[in-house]
KEGU-932445 format. One record per residue: residue number from 0; x, y, z of N, C-alpha, C in turn. Coordinates in steps of 0.02 Angstrom, whole numbers, plus 50000, padded with zeros to 5 digits. Example, Ala and Ser with C-alpha at 12.3 -4.5 7.8 and 13.67 -1.06 7.14 Angstrom:
BEGIN
{resi 0; n_xx 50660; n_yy 49716; n_zz 50390; ca_xx 50615; ca_yy 49775; ca_zz 50390; c_xx 50660; c_yy 49835; c_zz 50390}
{resi 1; n_xx 50642; n_yy 49888; n_zz 50354; ca_xx 50684; ca_yy 49947; ca_zz 50357; c_xx 50645; c_yy 50002; c_zz 50394}
//
This chain:
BEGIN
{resi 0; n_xx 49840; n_yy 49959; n_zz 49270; ca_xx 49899; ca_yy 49996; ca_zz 49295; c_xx 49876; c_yy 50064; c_zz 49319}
{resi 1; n_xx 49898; n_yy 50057; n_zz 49369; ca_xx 49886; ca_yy 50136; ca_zz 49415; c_xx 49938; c_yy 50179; c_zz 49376}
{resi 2; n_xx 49925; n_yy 50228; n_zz 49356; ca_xx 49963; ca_yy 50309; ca_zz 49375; c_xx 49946; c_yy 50391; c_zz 49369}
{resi 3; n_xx 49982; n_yy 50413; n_zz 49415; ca_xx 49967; ca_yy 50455; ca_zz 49452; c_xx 50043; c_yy 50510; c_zz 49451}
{resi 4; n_xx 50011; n_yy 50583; n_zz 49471; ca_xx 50090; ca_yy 50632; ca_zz 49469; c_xx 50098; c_yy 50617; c_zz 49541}
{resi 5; n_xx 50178; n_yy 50602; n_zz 49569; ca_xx 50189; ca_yy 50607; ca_zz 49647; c_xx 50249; c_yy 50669; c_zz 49650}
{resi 6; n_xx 50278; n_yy 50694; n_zz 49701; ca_xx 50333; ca_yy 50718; ca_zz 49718; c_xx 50379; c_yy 50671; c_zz 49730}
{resi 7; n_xx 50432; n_yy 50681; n_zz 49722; ca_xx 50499; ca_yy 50660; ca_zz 49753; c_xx 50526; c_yy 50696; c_zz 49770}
{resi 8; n_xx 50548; n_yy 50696; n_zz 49846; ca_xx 50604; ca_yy 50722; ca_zz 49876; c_xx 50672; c_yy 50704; c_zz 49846}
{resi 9; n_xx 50699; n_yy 50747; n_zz 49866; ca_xx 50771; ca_yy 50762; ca_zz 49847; c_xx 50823; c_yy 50688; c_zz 49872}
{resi 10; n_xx 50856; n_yy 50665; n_zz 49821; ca_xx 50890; ca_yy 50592; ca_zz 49833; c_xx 50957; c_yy 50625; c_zz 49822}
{resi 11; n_xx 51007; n_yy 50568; n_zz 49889; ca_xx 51076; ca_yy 50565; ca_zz 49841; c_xx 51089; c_yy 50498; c_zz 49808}
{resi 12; n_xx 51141; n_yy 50486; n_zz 49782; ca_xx 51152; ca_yy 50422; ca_zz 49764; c_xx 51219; c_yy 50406; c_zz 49712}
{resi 13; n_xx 51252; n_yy 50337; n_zz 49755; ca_xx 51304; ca_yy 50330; ca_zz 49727; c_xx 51303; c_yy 50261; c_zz 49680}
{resi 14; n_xx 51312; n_yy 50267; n_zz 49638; ca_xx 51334; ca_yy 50193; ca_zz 49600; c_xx 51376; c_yy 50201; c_zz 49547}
{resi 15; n_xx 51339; n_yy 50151; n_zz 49488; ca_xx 51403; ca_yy 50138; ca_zz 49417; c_xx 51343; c_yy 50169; c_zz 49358}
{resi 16; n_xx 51365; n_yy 50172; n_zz 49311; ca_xx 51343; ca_yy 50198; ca_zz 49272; c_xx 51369; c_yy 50173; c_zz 49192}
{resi 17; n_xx 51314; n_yy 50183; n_zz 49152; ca_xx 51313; ca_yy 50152; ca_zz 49075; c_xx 51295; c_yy 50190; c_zz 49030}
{resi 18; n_xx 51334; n_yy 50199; n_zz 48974; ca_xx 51296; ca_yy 50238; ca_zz 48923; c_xx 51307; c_yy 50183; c_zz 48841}
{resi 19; n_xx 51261; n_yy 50187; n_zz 48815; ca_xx 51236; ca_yy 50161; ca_zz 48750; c_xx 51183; c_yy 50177; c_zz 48730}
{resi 20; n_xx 51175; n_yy 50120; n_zz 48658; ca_xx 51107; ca_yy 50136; ca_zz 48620; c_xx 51086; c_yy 50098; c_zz 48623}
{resi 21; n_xx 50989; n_yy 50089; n_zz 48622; ca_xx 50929; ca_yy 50069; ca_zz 48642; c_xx 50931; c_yy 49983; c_zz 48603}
{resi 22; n_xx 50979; n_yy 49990; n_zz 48568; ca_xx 50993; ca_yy 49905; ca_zz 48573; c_xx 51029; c_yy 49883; c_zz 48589}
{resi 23; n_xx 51056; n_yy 49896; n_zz 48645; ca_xx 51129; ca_yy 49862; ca_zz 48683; c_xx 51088; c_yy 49873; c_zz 48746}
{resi 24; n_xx 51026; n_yy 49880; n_zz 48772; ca_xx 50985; ca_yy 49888; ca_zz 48824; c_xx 50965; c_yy 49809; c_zz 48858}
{resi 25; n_xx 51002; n_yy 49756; n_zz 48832; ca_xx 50976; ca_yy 49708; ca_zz 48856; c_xx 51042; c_yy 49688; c_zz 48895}
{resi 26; n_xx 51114; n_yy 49736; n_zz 48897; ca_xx 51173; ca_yy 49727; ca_zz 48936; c_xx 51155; c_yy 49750; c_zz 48999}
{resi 27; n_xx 51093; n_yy 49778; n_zz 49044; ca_xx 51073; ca_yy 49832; ca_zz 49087; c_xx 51071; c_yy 49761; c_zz 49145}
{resi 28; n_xx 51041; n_yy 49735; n_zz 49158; ca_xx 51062; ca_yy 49662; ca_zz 49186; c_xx 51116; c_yy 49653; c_zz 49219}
{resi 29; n_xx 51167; n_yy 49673; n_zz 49190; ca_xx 51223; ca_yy 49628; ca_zz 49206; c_xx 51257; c_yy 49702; c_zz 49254}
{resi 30; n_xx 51234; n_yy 49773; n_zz 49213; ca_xx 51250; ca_yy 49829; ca_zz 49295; c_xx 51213; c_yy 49800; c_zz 49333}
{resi 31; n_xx 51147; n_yy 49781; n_zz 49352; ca_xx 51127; ca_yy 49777; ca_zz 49416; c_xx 51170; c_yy 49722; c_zz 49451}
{resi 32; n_xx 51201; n_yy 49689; n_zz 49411; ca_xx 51224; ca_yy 49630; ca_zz 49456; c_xx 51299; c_yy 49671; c_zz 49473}
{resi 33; n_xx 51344; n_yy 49695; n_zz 49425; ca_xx 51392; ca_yy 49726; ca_zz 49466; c_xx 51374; c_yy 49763; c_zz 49511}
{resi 34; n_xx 51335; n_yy 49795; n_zz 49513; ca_xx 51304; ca_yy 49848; ca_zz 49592; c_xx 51300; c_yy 49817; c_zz 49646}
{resi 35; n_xx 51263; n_yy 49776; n_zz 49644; ca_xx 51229; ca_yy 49731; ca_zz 49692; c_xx 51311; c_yy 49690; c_zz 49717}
{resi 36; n_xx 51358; n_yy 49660; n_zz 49687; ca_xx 51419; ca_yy 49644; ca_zz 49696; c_xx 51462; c_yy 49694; c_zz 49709}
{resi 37; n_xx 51465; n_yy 49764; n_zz 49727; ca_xx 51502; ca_yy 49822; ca_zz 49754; c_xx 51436; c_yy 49869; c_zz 49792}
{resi 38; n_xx 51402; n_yy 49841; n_zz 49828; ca_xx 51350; ca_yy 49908; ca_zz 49848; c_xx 51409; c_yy 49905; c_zz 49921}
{resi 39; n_xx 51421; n_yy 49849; n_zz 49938; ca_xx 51459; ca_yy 49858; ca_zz 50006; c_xx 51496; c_yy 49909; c_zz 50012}
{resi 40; n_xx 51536; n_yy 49936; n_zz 49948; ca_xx 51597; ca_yy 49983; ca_zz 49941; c_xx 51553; c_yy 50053; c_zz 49958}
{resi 41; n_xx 51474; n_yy 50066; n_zz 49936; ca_xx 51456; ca_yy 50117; ca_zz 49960; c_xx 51449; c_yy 50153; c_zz 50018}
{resi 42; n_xx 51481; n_yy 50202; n_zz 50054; ca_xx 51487; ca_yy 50209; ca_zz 50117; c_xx 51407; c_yy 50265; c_zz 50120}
{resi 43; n_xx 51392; n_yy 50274; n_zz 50187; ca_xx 51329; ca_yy 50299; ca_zz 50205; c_xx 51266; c_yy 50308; c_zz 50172}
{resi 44; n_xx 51246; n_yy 50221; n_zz 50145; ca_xx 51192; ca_yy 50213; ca_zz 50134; c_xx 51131; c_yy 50216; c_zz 50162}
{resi 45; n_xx 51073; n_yy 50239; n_zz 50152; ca_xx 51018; ca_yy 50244; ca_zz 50184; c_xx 50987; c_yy 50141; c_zz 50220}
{resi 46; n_xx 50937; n_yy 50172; n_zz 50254; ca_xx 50926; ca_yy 50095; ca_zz 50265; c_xx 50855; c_yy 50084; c_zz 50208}
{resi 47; n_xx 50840; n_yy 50121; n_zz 50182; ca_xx 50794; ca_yy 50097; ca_zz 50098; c_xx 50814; c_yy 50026; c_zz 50064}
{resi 48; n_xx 50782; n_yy 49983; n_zz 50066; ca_xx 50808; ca_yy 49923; ca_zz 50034; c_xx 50783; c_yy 49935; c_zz 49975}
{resi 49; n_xx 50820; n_yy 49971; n_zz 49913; ca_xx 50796; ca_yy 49992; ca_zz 49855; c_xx 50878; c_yy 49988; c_zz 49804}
{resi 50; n_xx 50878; n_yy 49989; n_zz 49746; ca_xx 50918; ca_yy 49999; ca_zz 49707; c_xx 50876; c_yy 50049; c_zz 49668}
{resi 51; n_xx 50908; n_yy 50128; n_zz 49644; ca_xx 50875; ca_yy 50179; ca_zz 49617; c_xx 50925; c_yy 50169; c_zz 49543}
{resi 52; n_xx 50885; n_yy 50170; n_zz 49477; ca_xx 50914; ca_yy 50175; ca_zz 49415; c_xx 50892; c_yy 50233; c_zz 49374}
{resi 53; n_xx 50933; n_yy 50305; n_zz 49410; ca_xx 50931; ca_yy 50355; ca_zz 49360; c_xx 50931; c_yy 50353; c_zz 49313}
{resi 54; n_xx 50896; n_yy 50394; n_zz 49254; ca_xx 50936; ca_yy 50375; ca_zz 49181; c_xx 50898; c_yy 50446; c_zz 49142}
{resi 55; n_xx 50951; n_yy 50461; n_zz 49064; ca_xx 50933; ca_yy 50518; ca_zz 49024; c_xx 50911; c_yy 50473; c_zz 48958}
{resi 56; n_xx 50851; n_yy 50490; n_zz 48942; ca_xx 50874; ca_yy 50464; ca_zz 48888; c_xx 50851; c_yy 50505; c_zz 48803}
{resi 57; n_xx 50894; n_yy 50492; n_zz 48786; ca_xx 50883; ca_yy 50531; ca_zz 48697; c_xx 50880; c_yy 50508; c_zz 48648}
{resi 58; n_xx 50875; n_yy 50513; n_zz 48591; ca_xx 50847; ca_yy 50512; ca_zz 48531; c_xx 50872; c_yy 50432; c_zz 48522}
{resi 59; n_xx 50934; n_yy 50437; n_zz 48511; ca_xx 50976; ca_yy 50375; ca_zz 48516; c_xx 51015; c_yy 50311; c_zz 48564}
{resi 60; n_xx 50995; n_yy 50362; n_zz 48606; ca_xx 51051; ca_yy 50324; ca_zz 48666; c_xx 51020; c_yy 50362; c_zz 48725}
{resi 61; n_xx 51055; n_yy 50305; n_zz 48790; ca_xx 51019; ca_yy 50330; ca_zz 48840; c_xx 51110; c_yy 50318; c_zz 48885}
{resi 62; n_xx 51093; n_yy 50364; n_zz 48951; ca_xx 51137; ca_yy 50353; ca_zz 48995; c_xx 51117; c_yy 50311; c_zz 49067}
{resi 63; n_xx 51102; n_yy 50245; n_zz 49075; ca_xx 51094; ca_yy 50219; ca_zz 49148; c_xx 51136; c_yy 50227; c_zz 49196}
{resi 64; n_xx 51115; n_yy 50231; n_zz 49262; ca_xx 51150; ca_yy 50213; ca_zz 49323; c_xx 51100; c_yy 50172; c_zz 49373}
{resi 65; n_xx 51150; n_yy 50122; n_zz 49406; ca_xx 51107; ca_yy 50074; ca_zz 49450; c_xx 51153; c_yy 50113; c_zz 49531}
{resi 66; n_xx 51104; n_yy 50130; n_zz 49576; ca_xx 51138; ca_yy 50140; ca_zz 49630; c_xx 51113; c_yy 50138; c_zz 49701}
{resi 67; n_xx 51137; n_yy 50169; n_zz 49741; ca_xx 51110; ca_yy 50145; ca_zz 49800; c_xx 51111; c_yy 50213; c_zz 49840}
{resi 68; n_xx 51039; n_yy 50225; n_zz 49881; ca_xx 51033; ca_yy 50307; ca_zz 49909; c_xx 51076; c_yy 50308; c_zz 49972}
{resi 69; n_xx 51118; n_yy 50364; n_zz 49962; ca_xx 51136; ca_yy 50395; ca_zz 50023; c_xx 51122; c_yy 50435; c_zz 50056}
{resi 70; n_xx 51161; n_yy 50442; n_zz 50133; ca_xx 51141; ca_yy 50507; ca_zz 50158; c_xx 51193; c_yy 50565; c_zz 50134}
{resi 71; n_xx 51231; n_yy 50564; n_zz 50129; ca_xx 51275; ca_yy 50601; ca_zz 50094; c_xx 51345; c_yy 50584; c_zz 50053}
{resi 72; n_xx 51351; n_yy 50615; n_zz 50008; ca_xx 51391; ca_yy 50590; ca_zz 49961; c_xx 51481; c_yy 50637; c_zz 49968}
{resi 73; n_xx 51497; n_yy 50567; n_zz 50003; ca_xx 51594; ca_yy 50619; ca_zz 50016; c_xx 51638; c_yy 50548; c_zz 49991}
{resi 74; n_xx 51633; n_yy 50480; n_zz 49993; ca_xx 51673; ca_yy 50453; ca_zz 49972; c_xx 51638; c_yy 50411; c_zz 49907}
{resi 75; n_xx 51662; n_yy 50424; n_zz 49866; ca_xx 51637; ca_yy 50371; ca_zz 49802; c_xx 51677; c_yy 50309; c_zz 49771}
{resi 76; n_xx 51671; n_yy 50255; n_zz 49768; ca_xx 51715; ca_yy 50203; ca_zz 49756; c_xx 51750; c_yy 50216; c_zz 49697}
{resi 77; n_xx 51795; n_yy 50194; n_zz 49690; ca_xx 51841; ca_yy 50184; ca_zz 49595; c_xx 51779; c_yy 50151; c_zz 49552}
{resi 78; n_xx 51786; n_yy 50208; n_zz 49512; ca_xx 51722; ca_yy 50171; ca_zz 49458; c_xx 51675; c_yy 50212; c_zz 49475}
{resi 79; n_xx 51660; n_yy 50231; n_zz 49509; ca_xx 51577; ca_yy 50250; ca_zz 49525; c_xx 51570; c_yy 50310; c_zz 49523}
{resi 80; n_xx 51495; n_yy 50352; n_zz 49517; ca_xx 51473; ca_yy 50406; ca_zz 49522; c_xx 51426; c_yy 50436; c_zz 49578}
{resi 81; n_xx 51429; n_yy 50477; n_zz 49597; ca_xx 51389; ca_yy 50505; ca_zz 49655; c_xx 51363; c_yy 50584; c_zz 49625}
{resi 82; n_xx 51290; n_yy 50579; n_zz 49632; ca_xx 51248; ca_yy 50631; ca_zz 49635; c_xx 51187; c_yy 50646; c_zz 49671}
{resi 83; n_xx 51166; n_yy 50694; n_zz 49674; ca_xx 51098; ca_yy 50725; ca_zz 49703; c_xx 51041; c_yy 50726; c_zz 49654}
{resi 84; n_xx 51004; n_yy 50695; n_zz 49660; ca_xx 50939; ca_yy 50726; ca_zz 49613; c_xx 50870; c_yy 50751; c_zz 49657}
{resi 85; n_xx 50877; n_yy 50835; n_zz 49632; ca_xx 50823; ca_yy 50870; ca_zz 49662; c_xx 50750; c_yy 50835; c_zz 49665}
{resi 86; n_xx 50729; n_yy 50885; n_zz 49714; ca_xx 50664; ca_yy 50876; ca_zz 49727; c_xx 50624; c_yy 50889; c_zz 49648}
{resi 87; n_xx 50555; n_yy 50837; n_zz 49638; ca_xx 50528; ca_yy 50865; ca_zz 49567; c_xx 50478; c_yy 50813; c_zz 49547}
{resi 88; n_xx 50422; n_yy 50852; n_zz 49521; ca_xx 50369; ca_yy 50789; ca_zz 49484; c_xx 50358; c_yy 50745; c_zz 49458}
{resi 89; n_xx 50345; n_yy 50700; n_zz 49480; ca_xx 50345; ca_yy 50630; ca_zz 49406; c_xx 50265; c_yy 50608; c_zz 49406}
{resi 90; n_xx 50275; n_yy 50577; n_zz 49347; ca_xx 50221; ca_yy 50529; ca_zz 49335; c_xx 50228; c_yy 50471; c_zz 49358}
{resi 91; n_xx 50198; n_yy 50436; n_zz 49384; ca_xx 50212; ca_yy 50386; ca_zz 49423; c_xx 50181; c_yy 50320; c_zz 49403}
{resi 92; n_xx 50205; n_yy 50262; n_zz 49387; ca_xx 50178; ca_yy 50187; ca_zz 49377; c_xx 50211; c_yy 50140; c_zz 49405}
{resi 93; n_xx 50196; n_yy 50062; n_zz 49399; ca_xx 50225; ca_yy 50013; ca_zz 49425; c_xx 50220; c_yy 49976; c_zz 49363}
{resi 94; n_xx 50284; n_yy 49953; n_zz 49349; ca_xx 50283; ca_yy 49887; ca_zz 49282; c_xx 50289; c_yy 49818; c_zz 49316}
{resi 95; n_xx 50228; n_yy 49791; n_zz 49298; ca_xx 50229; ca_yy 49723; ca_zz 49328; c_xx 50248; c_yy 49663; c_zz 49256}
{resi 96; n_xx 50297; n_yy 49635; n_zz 49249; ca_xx 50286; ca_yy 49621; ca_zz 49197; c_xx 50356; c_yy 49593; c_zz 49146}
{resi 97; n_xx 50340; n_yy 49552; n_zz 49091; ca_xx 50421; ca_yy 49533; ca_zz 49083; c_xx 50444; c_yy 49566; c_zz 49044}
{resi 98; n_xx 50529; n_yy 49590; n_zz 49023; ca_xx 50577; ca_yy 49654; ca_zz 48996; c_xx 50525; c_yy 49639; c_zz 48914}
{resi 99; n_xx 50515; n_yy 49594; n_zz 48885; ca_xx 50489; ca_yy 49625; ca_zz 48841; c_xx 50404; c_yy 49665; c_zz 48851}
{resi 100; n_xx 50390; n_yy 49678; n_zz 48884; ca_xx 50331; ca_yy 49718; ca_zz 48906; c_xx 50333; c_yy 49802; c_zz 48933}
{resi 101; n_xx 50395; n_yy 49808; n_zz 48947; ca_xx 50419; ca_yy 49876; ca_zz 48964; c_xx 50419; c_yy 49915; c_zz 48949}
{resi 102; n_xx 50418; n_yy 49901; n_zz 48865; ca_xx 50421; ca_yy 49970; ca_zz 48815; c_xx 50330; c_yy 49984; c_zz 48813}
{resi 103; n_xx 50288; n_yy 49931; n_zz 48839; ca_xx 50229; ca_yy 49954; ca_zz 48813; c_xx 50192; c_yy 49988; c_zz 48887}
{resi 104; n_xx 50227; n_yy 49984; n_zz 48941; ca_xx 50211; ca_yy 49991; ca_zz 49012; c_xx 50243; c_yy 50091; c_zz 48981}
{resi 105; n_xx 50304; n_yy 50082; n_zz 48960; ca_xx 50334; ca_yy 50150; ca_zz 48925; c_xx 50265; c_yy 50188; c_zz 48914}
{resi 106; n_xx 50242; n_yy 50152; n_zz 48848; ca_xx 50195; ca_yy 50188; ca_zz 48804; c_xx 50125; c_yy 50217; c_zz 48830}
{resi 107; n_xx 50102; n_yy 50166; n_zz 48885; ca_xx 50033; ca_yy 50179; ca_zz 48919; c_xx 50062; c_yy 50227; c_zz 48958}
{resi 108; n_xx 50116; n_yy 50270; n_zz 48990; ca_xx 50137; ca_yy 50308; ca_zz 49022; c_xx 50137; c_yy 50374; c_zz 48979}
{resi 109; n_xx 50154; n_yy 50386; n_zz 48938; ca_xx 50175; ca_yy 50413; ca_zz 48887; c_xx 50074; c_yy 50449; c_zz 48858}
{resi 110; n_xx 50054; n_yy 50379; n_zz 48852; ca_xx 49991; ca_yy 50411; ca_zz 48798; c_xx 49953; c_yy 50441; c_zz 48866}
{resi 111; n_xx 49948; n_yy 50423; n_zz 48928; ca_xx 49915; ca_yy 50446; ca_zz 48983; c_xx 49940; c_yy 50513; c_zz 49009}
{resi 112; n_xx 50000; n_yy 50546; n_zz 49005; ca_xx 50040; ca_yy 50601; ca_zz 49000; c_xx 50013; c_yy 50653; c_zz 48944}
{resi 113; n_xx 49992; n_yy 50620; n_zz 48874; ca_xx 49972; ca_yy 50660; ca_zz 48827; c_xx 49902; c_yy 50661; c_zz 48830}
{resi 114; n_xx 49852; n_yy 50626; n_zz 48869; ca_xx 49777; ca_yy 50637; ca_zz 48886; c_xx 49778; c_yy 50678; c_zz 48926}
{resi 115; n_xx 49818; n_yy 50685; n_zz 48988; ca_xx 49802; ca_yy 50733; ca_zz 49043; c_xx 49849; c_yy 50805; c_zz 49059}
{resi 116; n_xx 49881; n_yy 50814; n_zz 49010; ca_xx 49931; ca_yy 50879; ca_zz 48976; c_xx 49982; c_yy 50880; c_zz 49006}
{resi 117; n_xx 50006; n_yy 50831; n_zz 49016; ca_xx 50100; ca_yy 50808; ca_zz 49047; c_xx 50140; c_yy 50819; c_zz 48993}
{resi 118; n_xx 50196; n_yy 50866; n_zz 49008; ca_xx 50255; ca_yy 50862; ca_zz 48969; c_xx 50323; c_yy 50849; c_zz 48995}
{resi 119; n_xx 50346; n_yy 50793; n_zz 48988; ca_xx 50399; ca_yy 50754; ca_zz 49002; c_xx 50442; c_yy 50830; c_zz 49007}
{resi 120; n_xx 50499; n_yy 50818; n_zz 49077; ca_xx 50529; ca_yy 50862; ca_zz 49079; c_xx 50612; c_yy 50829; c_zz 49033}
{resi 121; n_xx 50651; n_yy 50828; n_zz 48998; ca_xx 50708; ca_yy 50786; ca_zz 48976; c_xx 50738; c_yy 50836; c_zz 48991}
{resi 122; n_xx 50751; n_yy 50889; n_zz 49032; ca_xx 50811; ca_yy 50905; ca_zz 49060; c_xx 50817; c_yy 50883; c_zz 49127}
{resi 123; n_xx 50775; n_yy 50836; n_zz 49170; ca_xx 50769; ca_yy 50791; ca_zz 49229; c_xx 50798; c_yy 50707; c_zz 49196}
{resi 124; n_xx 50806; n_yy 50684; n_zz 49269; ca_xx 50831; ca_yy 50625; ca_zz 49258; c_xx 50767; c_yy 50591; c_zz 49277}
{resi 125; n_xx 50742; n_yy 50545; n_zz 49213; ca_xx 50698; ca_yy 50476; ca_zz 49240; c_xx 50707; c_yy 50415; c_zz 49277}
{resi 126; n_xx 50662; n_yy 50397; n_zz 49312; ca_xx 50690; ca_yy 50384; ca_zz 49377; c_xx 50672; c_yy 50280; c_zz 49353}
{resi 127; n_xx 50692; n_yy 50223; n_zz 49394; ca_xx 50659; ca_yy 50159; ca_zz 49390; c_xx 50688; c_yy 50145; c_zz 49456}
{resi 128; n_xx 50625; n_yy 50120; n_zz 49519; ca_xx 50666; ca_yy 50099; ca_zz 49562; c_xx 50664; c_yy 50042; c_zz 49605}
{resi 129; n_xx 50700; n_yy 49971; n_zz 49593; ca_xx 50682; ca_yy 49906; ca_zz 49605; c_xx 50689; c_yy 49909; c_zz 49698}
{resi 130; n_xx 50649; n_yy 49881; n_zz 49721; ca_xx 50628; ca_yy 49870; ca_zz 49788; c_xx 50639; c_yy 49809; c_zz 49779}
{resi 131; n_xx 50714; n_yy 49791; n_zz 49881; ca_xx 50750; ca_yy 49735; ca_zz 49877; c_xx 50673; c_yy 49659; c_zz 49881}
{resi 132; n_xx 50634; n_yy 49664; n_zz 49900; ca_xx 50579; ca_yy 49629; ca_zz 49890; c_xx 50548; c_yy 49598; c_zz 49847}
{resi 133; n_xx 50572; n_yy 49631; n_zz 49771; ca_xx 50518; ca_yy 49607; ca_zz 49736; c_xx 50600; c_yy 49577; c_zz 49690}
{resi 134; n_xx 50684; n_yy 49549; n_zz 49728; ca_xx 50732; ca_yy 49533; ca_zz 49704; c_xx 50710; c_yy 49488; c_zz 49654}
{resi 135; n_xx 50664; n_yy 49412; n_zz 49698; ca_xx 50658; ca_yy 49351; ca_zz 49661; c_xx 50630; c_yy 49344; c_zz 49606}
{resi 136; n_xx 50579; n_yy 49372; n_zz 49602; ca_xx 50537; ca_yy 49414; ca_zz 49542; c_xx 50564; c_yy 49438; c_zz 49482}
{resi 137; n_xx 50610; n_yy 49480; n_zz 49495; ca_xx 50664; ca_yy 49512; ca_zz 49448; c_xx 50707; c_yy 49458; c_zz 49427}
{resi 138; n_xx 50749; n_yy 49421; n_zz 49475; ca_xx 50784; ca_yy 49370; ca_zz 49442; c_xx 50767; c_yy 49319; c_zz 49371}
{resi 139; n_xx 50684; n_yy 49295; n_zz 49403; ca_xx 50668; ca_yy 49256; ca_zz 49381; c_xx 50642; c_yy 49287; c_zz 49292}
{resi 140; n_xx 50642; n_yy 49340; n_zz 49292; ca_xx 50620; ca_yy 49391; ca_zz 49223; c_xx 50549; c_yy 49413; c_zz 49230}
{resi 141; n_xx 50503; n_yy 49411; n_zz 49299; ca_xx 50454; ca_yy 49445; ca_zz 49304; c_xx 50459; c_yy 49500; c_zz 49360}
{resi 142; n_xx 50484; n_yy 49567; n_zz 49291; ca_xx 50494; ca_yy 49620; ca_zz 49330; c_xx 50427; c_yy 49648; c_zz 49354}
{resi 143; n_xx 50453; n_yy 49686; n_zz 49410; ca_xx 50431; ca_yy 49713; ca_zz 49460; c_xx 50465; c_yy 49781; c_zz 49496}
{resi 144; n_xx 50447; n_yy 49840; n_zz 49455; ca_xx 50486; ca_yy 49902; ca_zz 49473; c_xx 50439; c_yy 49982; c_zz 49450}
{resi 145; n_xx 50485; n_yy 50022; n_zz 49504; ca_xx 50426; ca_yy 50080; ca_zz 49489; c_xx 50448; c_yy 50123; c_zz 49442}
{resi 146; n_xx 50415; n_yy 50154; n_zz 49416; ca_xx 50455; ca_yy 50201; ca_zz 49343; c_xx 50420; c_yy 50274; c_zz 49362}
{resi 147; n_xx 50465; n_yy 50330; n_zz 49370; ca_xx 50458; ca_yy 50390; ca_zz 49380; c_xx 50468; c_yy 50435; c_zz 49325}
{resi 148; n_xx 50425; n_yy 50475; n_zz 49283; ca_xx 50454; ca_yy 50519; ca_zz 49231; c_xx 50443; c_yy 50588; c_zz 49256}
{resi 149; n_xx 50492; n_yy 50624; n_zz 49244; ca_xx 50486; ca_yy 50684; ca_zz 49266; c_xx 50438; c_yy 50747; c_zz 49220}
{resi 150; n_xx 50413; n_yy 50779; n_zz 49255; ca_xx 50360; ca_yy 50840; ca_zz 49210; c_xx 50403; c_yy 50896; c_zz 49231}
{resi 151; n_xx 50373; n_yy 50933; n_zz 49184; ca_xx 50389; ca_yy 51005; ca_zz 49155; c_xx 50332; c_yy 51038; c_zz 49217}
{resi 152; n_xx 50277; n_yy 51045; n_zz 49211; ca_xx 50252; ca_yy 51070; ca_zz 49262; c_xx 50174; c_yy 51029; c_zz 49295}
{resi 153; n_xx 50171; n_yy 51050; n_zz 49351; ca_xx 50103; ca_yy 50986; ca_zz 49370; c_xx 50046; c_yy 51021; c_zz 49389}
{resi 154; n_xx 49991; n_yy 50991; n_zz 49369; ca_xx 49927; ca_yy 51033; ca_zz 49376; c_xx 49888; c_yy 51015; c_zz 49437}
{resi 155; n_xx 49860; n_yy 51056; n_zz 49464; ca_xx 49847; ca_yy 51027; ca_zz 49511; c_xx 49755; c_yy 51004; c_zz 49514}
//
């Protein structure tokens, strides 16, 4: 597994959104499928064939959103949320691999962050973002998605 610090430019993005605790994480599934069944309702979507899944997460519980980038955010469907997330550093990987493997794709992120003096920023939103390409893959339970964590500051 490759990773590496990248930039991200500044995203908008509208979708739905979830909040629970880290064992009710196997309901996350079933947002992508309501998204994917209302992305139409999103008005001025980019042409990115991507679904972006912001998320905070804490001690106990985390907050997801599955959504779709816009160019600008003025109408938001019933139900849904629309935000901006600034420009800002992440650590960067690709999880190739099935949902029970994720937490350890997590961890090699995590211990590679603490070898090379990364400190997770948790007042940023961590980023996961499925590319419409690698859909069948995902269906089938061999995920395929990029995971962005945000830093505190990046060295160069």
């Amino acid at each position: 597994m490759s990773i590496q610090v990248v930039e991200k430019e500044e995203m908008k993005v509208v979708g739905i959104s979830w909040n629970g605790t880290y064992s009710q994480i196997n309901t996350l599934p079933n947002l992508f499928k309501e998204m994917i069944n209302r992305q139409e309702e999103v008005s001025y979507q980019t042409k990115e064939p991507v679904l972006i899944a912001p998320f905070h997460s804490r001690e106990t519980e985390l907050t997801y959103y599955v959504t779709a980038p816009v160019e600008k955010i003025e109408e938001i469907p019933e139900g849904m949320v629309g935000f901006t997330i600034p420009s800002k550093y992440y650590v960067f990987a690709t999880h190739i691999g099935s949902q029970e493997e994720v937490e350890d794709t997590y961890k090699k992120i995590y211990s590679w962050m603490g070898e090379y003096g990364y400190e997770q920023d948790h007042n940023a939103l961590s980023i996961e973002v499925y590319k419409v390409e690698h859909d069948h893959l995902n269906a089938n339970g061999e995920l395929h998605f990029d995971i962005y964590l945000p830093v505190k500051t990046y060295k160069r």
